[in-house]
VOPAGU-2260 file (C-alpha; in pm, 1 decimal, decimal comma):
REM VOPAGU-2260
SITE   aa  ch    i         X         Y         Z
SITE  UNK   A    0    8513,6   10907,1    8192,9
SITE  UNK   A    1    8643,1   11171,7    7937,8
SITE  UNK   A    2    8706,7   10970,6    7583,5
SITE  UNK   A    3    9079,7   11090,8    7498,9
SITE  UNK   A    4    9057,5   10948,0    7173,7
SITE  UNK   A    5    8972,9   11212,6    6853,9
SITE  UNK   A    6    8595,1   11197,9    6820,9
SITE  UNK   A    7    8751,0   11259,5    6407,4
SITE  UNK   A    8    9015,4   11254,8    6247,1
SITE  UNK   A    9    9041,5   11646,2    6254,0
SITE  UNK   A   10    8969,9   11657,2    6586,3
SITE  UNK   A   11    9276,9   11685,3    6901,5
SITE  UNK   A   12    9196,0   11437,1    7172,1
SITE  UNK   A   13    9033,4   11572,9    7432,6
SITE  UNK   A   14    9228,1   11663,0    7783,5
SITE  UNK   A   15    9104,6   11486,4    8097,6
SITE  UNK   A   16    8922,4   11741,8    8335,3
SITE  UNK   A   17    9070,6   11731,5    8678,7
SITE  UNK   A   18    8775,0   11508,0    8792,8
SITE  UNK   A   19    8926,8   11235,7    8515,1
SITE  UNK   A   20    9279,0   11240,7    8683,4
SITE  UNK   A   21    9127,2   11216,1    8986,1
SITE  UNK   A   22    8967,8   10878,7    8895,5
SITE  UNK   A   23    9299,7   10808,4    8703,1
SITE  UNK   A   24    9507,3   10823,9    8983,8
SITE  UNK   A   25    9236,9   10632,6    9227,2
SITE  UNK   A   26    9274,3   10367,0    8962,5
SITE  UNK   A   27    9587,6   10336,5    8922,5
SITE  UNK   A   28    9649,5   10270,3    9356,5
SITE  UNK   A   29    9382,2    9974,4    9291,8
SITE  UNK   A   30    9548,7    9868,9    8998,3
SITE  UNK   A   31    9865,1    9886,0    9198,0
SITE  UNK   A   32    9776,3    9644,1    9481,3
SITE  UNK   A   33    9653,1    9406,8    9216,1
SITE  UNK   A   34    9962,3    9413,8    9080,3
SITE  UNK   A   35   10191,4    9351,5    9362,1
SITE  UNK   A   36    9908,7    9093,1    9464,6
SITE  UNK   A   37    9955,0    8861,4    9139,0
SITE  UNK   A   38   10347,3    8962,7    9164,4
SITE  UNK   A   39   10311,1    8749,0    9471,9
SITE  UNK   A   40   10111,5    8513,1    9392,0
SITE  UNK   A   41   10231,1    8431,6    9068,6
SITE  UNK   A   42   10622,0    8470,7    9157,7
SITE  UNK   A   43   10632,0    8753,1    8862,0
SITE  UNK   A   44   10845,1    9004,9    8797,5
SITE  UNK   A   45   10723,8    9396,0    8789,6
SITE  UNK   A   46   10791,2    9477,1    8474,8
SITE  UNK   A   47   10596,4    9131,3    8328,1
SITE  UNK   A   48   10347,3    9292,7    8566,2
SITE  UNK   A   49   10340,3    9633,2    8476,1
SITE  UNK   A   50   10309,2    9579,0    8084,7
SITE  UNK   A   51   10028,5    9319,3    8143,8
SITE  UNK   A   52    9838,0    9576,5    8352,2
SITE  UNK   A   53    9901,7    9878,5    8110,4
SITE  UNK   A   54    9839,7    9666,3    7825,3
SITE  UNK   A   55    9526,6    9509,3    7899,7
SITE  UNK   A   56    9384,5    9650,6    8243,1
SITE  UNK   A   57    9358,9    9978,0    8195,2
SITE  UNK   A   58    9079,3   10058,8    8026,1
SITE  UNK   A   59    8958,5    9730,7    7923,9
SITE  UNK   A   60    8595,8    9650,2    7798,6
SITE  UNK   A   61    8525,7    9321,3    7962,7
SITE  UNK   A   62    8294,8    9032,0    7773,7
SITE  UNK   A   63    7980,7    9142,7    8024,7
SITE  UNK   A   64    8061,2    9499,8    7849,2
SITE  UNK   A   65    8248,2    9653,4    8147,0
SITE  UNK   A   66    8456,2    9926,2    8104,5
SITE  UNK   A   67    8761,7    9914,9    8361,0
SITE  UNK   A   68    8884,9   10277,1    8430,8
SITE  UNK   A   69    9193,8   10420,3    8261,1
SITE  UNK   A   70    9453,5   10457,0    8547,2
SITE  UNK   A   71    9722,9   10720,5    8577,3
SITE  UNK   A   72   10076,4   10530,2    8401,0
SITE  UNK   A   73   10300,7   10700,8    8584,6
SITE  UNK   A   74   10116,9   10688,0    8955,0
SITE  UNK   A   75   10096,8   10297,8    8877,6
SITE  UNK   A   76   10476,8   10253,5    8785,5
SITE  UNK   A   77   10622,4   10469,2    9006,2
SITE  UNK   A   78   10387,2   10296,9    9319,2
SITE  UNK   A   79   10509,5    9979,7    9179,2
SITE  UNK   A   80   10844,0   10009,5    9134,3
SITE  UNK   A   81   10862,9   10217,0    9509,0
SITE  UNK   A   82   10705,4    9887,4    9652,2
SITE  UNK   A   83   10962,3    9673,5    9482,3
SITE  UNK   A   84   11239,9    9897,6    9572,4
SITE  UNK   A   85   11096,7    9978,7    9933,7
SITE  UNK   A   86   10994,1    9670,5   10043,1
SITE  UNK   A   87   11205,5    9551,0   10287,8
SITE  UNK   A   88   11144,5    9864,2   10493,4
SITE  UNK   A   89   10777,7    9885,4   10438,9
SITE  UNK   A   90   10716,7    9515,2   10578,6
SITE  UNK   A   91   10975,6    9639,9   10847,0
SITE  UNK   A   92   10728,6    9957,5   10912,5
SITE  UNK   A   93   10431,6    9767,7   10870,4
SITE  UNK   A   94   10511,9    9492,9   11105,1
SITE  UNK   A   95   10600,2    9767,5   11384,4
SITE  UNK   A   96   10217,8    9882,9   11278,6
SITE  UNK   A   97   10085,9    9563,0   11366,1
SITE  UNK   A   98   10045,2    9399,2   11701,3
SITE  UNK   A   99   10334,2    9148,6   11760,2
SITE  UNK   A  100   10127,1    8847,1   11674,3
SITE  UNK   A  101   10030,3    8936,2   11325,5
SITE  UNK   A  102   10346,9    8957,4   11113,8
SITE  UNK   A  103   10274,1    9137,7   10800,0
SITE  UNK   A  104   10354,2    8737,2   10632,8
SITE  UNK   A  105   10029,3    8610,1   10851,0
SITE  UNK   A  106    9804,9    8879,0   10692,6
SITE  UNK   A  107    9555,0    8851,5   10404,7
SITE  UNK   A  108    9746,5    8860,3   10079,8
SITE  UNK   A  109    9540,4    9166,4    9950,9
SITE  UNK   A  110    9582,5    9391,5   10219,8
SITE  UNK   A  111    9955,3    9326,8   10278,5
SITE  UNK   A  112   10011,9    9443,8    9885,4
SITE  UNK   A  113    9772,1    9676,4    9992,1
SITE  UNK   A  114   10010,1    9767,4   10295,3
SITE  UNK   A  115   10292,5    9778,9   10007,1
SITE  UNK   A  116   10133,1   10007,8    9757,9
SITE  UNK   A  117   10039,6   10280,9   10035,4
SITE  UNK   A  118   10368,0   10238,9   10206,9
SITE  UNK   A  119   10556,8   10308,5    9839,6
SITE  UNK   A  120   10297,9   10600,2    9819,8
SITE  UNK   A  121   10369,9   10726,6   10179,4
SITE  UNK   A  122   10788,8   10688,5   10117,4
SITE  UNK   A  123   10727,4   10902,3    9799,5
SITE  UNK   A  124   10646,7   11254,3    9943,6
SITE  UNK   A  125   10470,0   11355,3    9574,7
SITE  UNK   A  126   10077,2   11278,5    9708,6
SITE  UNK   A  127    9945,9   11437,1   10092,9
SITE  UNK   A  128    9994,0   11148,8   10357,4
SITE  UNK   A  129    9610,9   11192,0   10433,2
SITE  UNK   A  130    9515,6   11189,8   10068,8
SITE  UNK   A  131    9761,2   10849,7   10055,1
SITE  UNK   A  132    9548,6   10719,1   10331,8
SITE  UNK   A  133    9209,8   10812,1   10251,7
SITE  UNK   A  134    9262,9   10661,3    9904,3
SITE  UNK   A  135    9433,6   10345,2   10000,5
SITE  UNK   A  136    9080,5   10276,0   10261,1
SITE  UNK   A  137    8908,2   10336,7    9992,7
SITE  UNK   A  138    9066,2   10047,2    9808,5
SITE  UNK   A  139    9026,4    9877,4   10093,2
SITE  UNK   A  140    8674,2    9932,7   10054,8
SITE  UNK   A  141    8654,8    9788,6    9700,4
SITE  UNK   A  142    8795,3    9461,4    9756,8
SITE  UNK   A  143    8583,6    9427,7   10133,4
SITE  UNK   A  144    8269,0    9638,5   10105,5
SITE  UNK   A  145    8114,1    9471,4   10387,1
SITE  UNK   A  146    8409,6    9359,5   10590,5
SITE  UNK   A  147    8602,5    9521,5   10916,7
SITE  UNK   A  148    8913,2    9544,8   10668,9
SITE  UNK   A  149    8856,8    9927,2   10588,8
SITE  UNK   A  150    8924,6   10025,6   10970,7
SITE  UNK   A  151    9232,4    9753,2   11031,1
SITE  UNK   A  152    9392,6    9937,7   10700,8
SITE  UNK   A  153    9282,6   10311,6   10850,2
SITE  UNK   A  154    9472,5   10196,3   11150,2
SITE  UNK   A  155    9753,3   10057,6   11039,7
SITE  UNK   A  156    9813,5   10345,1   10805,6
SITE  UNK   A  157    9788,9   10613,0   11017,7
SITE  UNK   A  158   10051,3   10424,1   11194,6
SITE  UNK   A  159   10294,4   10343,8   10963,4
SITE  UNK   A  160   10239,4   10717,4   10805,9
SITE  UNK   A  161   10317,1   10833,1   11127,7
SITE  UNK   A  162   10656,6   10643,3   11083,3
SITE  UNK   A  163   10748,7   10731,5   10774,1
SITE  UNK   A  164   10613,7   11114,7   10775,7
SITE  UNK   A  165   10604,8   11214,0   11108,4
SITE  UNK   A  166   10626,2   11590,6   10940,9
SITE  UNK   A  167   10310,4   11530,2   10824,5
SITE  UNK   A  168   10133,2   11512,6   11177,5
């Protein structure tokens, strides 16, 4: 990852190459279902969220000397605030996605904020419905690397994409 921070004190900070907003942007979807996941789970608000996330997620150097990536601010705030804003029709949308006995509340906590986050992505017509899928799998992919999870979310977003963009088909 580019360091944006002046190498000296004489020195601009150095732009992210399109590569680095690339990663930014990946980072800030995972970042984003996180988010809506501890909103959940915790009962918190999205801005308490948000700030806790921009604050100390992004970029953080854990105590095993992990770097977490630097996500994309505005990606991450405007997915979250979308979701929150959205998500009575995106549970509506993804329901219709699912088969009729697995209600979006009877699904793994992950992937429905999962569901959430794409579906605020999808709603927003700013990123390519394919490129909104694609990267939401490969979140998917992150938090079940070995799992059947990655196809069940390729599915269910295609479907729901199909709802929301139909243009895009």
């Amino acid at each position: 990852m580019t360091d944006t921070a002046p190498e000296t004190p004489n020195e601009p900070p150095k732009k992210p190459s399109p590569e680095d907003k690339r990663r930014m942007r990946s980072a800030a979807r995972l970042y984003a279902v996180q988010a809506l996941f501890q909103m959940e789970a915790a009962g918190q608000g999205v801005d308490r969220v948000a700030r806790e996330f921009e604050s100390f997620r992004f970029g953080m150097v854990t105590e095993e000397g992990d770097e977490m990536a630097e996500g994309d601010y505005a990606l991450f705030r405007r997915v979250l605030d979308d979701a929150v804003m959205w998500q009575a029709k995106i549970d509506q949308t993804t329901d219709r996605a699912l088969v009729a006995k697995w209600p979006i509340d009877r699904i793994d906590p992950v992937i429905r904020a999962l569901f959430r986050a794409a579906g605020a992505e999808m709603i927003n017509p700013a990123t390519p419905i394919k490129v909104v899928i694609n990267e939401f799998v490969d979140v998917a992919r992150a938090f079940f690397p070995e799992g059947r999870e990655p196809k069940f979310v390729n599915a269910v977003l295609d479907h729901m994409a199909r709802e929301i963009r139909p243009e895009a088909f």
